[in-house]
N, C-alpha and C positions, 0 to 999 in steps of 0.2 A: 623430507623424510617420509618414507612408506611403513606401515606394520606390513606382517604377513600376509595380510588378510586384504592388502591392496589398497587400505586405505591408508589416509594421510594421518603423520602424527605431529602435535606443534614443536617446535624448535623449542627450548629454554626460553625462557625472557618474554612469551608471551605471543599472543595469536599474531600481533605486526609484523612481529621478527620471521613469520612463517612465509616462505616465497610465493607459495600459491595464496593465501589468505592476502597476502597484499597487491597481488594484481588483481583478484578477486574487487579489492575494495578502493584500488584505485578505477575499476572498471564501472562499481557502482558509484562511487562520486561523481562523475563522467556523466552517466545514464540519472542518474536522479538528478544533476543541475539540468540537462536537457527536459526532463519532466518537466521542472518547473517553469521553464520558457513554456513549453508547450502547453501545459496544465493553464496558464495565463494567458497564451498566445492567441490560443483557436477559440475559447472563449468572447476575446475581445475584438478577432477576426467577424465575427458573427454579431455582436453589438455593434461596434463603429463601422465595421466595413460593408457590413451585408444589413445594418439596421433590426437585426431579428428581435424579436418582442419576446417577452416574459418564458412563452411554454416555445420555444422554438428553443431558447436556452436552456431550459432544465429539458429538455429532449436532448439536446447536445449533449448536455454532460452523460444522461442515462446512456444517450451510445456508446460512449467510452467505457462503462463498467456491466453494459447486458452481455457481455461475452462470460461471465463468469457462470451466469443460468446456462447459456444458447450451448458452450464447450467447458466449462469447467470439471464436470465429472470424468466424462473420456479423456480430457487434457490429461488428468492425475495417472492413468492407464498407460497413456501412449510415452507420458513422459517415463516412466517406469520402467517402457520397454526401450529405451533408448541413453545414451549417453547424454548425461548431463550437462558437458561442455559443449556438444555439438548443438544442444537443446538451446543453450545460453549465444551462443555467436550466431546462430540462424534465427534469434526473434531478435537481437539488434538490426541486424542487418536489412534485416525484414519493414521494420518499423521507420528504418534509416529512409529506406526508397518512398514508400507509402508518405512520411511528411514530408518530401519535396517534393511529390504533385502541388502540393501547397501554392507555394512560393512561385510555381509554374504557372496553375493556371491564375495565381494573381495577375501575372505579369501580361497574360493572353489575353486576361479581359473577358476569362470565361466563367469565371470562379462563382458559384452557388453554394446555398446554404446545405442542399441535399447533398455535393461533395463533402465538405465537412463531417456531416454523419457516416457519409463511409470510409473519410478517414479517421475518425474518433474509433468507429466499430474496429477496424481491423487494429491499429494500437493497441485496443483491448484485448482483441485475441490472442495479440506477440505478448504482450503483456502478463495473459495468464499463464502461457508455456513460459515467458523467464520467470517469474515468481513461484512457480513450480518447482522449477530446476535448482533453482540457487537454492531453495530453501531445503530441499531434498539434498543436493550437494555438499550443505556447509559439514554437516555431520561427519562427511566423509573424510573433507578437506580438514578438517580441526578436534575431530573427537568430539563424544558426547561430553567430556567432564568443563569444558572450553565452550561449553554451546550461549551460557548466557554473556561471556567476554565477547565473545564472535559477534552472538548479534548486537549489544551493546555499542559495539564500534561501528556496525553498520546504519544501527541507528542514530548512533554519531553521525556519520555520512547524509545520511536523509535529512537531520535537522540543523546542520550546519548548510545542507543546497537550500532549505526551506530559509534559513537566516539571510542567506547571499542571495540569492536564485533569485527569488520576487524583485528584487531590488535591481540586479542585473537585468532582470527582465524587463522590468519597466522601463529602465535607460535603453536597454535597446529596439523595446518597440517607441516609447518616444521616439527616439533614432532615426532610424530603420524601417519602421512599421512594422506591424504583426505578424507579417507574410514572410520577412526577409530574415525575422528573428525565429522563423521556426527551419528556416534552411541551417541556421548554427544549430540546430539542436539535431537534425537529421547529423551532421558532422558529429556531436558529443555522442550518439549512437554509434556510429562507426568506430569512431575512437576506443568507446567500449567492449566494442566486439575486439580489437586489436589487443588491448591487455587481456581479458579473456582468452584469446590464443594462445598467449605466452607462459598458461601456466602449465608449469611440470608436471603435474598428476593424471594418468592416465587411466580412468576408471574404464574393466574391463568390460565389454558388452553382454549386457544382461543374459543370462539363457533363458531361451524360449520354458515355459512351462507347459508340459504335456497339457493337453484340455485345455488350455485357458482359450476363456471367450470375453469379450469386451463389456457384455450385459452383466455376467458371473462377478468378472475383475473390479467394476462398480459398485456391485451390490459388496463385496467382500469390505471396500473401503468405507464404505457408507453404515457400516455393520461393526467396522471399529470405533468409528468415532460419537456413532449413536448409541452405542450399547455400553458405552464408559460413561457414566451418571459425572465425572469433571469434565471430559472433553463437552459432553453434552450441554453443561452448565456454561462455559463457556462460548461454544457456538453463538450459544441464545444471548449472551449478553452483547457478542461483538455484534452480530447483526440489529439488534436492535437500535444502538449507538450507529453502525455504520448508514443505516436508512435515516436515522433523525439529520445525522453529520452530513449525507450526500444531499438533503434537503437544504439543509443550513448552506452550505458551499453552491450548491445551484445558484439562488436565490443571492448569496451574500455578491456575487462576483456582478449582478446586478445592480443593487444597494448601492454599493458604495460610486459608479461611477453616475446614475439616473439619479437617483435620491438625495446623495451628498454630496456628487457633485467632483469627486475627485478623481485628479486625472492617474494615468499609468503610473508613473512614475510613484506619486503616492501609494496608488493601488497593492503597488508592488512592495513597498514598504510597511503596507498592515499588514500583505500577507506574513513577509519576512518575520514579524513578531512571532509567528509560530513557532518559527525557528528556534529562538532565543529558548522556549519552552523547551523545546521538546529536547535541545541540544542540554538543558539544564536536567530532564529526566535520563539522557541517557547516560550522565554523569553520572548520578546518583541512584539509577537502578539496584545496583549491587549492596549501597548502603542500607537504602529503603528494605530490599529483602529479608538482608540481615537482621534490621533494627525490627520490623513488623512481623517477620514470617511471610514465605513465599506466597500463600495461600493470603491471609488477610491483604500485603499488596497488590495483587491481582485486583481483589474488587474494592480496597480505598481509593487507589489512584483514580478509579475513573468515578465514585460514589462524591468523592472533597469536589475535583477538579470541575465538574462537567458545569455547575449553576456557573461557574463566573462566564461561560459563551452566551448569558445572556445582556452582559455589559454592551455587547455590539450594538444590536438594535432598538437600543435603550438612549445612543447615542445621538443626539441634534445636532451633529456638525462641532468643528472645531476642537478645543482640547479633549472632548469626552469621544471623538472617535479617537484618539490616542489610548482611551482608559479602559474603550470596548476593547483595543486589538490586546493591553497589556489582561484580561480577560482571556482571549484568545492564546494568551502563551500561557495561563498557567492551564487552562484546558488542553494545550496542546503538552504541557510537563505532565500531565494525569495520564494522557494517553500511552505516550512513549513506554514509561514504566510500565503500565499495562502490560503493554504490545509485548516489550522486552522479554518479561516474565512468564507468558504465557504462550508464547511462542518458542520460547527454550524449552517449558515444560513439556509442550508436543513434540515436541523433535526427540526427548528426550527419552520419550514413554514408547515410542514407535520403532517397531525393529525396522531394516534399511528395507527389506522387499516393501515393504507397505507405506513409503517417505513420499512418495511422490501419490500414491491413493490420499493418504489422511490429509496432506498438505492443498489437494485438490478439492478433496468433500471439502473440508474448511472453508476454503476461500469460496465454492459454490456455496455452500452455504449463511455466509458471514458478507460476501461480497457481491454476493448474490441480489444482496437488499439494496444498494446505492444504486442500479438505474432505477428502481421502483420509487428510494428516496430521492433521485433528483428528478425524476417525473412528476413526484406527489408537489416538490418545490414550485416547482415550475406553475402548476395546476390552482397551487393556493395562491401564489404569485401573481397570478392572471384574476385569481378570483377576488380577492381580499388585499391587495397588492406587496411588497418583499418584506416590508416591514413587518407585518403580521405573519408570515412566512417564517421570517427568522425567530420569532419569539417563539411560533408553536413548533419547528424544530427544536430548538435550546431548549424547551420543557422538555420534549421528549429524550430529549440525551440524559436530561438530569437522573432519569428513573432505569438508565440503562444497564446499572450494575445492579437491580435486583435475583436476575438469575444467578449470580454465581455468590451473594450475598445471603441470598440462598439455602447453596449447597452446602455440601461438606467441606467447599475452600474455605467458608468464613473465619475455620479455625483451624487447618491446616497450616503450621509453622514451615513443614519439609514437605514438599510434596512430592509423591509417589516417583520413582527412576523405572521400576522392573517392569517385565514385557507382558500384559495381561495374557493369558490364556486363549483367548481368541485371536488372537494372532497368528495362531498354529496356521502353516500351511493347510490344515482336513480341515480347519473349520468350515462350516458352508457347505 
């Protein structure tokens, strides 16, 4: 179903029942179980197969997420000026080709660690145009009043591949090997881009707007989300959390197989614990809102949850790395609810011209910080080695929710719907 106005409206019975929301999110189930092969894959490509040491690995990962500094702000611009589905099946597609050089030049016998960096960079780049798009998109596809069911389910989707995925993973680089388990995920890309096709909604092509300049069309986005004293609040807390966390995650995918000794298989199975979290937050997002106020959940969830990611590194092998990762799920249940909330509240507050600017400052800004946190992992890692790495991440997440604990969410029950004023097309 369409309103007048071209966008999508939900069917009765719920955002599932909607035809485009469900290829939508059979597309994303698809694309995030492929993540997580990959997210474990080229990692462990780089440890067992190319032997890389400590800062060779937290430079790995910072390649995957320096695209959000290098193009994040124009991404928010270009995706704006463009259809949102055509955005969404050219960065799978994109990304599809890019991870079977992979698995290629394993097989040639040519493969280096410096390839790896630039297929981690470019990932990242398709990366930030789909997470652009879709997030700009869903508003369209489901309505603002559907926005925290919609993501809800989607983060459904992410922490149900986080619960399977690592696990799947691990079996099939045991398998397989590393190389051969990142060619199924170029396929689960492809696959993606294929239901993405099939949906019925046809968002019309943007019009050009007289005068627009790309430098202007930046600063205008960047002018929203900094000059709203909540968005603002919130940036600061995500990036904060997001550099401790990209530290934590460099360093931990280390840890656990040099220090404790455990193989894939395992590996794959702490990660999985995430899951179990986060798949339990995006349960219970909607209740938690209700019961605390939209505002107080935003900064509990991640203020309770964040000390228990210090169980990891705490752990000596054996049952208490079981105890670090059941840690790791209730940090990763703090998050989701987070994310959930705060991410419906942006989409929320944002008229549709400016969805794909705010959605891009955002992530420049918020995601901006994970290659610097997994470079900083890597750096302490090398210096002081992962163990001491992960503790002085894990502190740092713990203090992550001060900016919005802060503001004026600490007691915001309902948080704000209508369109600030500088949103006006004259602003600027």
């Amino acid at each position: 179903m369409t309103t007048e106005d071209g966008d999508a409206a939900v069917a009765p019975g719920g955002v599932l029942r909607d035809h485009d929301f469900r290829f939508l999110f059979y597309a994303t189930s698809l694309s995030q179980l492929g993540q997580q092969v990959s997210g474990l894959a080229l990692p462990l490509v780089a440890v067992v197969t190319l032997t890389a040491s400590e800062f060779e690995v937290g430079l790995l990962s910072a390649m995957g997420t320096v695209a959000f500094l290098l193009i994040g702000l124009p991404a928010g611009v270009w995706v704006d000026r463009l259809r949102y589905r055509q955005v969404l099946v050219s960065s799978d597609l994109i990304r599809a080709a890019v991870l079977l050089t992979v698995p290629l030049a394993w097989w040639l016998g040519v493969l280096t660690v410096w390839q790896l960096y630039v297929v981690a960079l470019l990932i990242g780049v398709f990366s930030v145009f789909f997470d652009v798009a879709y997030q700009s998109y869903l508003p369209r596809l489901i309505g603002r009043d559907h926005l925290v069911e919609g993501n809800a389910k989607l983060e459904t989707v992410h922490s149900v591949a986080q619960l399977g995925g690592p696990v799947a993973a691990g079996q099939l680089i045991a398998w397989l090997t590393a190389p051969i388990a990142l060619a199924l995920d170029a396929i689960a890309m492809g696959l993606s881009a294929l239901f993405i096709g099939r949906m019925r909604h046809r968002q019309p092509k943007p019009e050009p707007v007289p005068g627009s300049q790309l430098g202007r069309d930046i600063a205008e986005g960047l002018r929203f989300v900094l000059g709203n004293p909540l968005l603002r609040a919130i940036a600061g807390a995500t990036a904060l959390f997001n550099l401790a966390f990209a530290a934590y995650m460099a360093m931990l995918v280390f840890f656990l197989p040099r220090e404790l000794g455990l193989g894939a298989h395992q590996i794959g199975m702490v990660f999985s614990v995430l899951g179990i979290g986060g798949l339990a937050g995006a349960l219970a997002t909607r209740r938690l809102t209700l019961w605390l106020g939209e505002g107080p959940a935003i900064w509990l969830s991640m203020a309770v949850t964040a000390p228990f990611a210090l169980l990891l590194p705490a752990a000596g092998g054996g049952w208490s790395v079981w105890l670090g990762a059941a840690g790791l799920a209730v940090a990763s249940f703090g998050t989701v609810v987070y994310n959930v909330t705060q991410v419906s509240f942006r989409q929320s507050l944002t008229p549709d011209r400016l969805l794909g600017r705010m959605n891009a400052t955002m992530r420049f800004l918020v995601w901006g910080t994970q290659p610097v946190g997994a470079l900083l992992g890597g750096v302490l890692g090398q210096l002081y080695g992962a163990e001491a790495a992960l503790w002085i991440a894990a502190a740092a997440a713990c203090v992550a929710f001060l900016p919005v604990a802060l503001s004026p969410l600490r007691r915001m029950r309902k948080l704000p719907d209508e369109q600030p004023a500088s949103a006006n097309p004259s602003a600027g």
